[in-house]
Each structure stands twice: as C-alpha cells, then as structure tokens.
C-alpha angles and dihedrals in degrees: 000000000000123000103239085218098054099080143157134190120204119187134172123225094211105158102317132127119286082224100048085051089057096048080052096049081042102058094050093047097237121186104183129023115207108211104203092169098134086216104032097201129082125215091199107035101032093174077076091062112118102241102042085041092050085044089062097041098060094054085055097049099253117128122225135222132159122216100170094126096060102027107029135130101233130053129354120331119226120239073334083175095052086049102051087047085053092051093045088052089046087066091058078065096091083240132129101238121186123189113215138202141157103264125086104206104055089201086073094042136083083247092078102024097051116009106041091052088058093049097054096057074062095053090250114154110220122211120188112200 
C-alpha cells in the first residue's frame, strides 16, 4: 500500500515552451525539480539546457539538482541505489519533487521503467504529469 503522503511527480520537458513547463511546475506547487537526464542539454530544445533551465528556475522559486550521473537513462549510474534511497528521503522534506527527463510520454521513459519501480518498494507514489 502506498502512503498518500509519500508522493513523487516525474515530467518530461519534450518541445515544449520553457514557459508552458513552468505553468505546469507551478500548478503542482513544486519546490525542487530533479533533473535525471544523463546529458542535461538539448540540441533541439536549448531552453532545456541546465544552466539556462536552472537560470529560470530560480526566478520561479523551484530549486535544481542533477542527478544524471546516479539516476540516468543512459550509461552506468553512479552509487543508482543510494540515489533512489535519497530521493525517496527528499520526499520526507514536506516538499513537492518532481523528477524530470526528456521524454513526454513516461511509459516510454526510464522514469517509469526504472525509477518508479524503485520508489514504490519505498512506498513513493509516483505521479506522472
């Protein structure tokens, strides 16, 4: 059974507009966007890239972290169980996470296919908006 308090959101960016994604982080309340892109940049949406996403963030009240390296969908994830234990522990904060990545339909994302998996042996709800 899963704690209704215990709670996690994922998104993907896809092409969207940098200022459609906010609306989006803004309806949901979020506090802290976890960016596990293993290569947080896009060649063909560069209002994803981090620093210019982090940039923006910051002016909306959401805080950034990347987590690529430990929780990404390509490659070898660094210490990946640690991670996920640290994720499911950043949810205890009181805070709204959501977990990002490129792609728009999670189904077809390591969101689903890995992480979530993951959350819910912690009891983590995962919402996917």
């Amino acid at each position: 059974m899963l704690l209704k308090n215990n709670k996690i959101y994922t998104i993907g960016h896809s092409n969207q507009s940098l200022e459609s994604f906010c609306a989006t982080l803004k309806k949901y309340n979020i506090n802290i966007l976890v960016d596990i892109r293993t290569k947080p940049y896009s060649r063909w949406n560069p209002q994803f890239n981090t620093r210019f996403l982090e940039k923006h963030l910051d002016l909306i009240d959401v805080g950034y972290i990347w987590k690529g390296q430990n929780l990404g969908g390509l490659g070898e994830n660094i210490d990946f169980d640690g991670n996920i234990k640290w994720l499911a522990n950043l949810t205890k904060t009181g805070q709204n996470i959501v977990v990002m990545c490129s792609e728009k339909d999670y189904k077809k994302c390591h969101r689903y296919s890995l992480i979530e998996p993951e959350l819910i042996k912690f009891k983590i709800e995962t919402v996917h908006i």
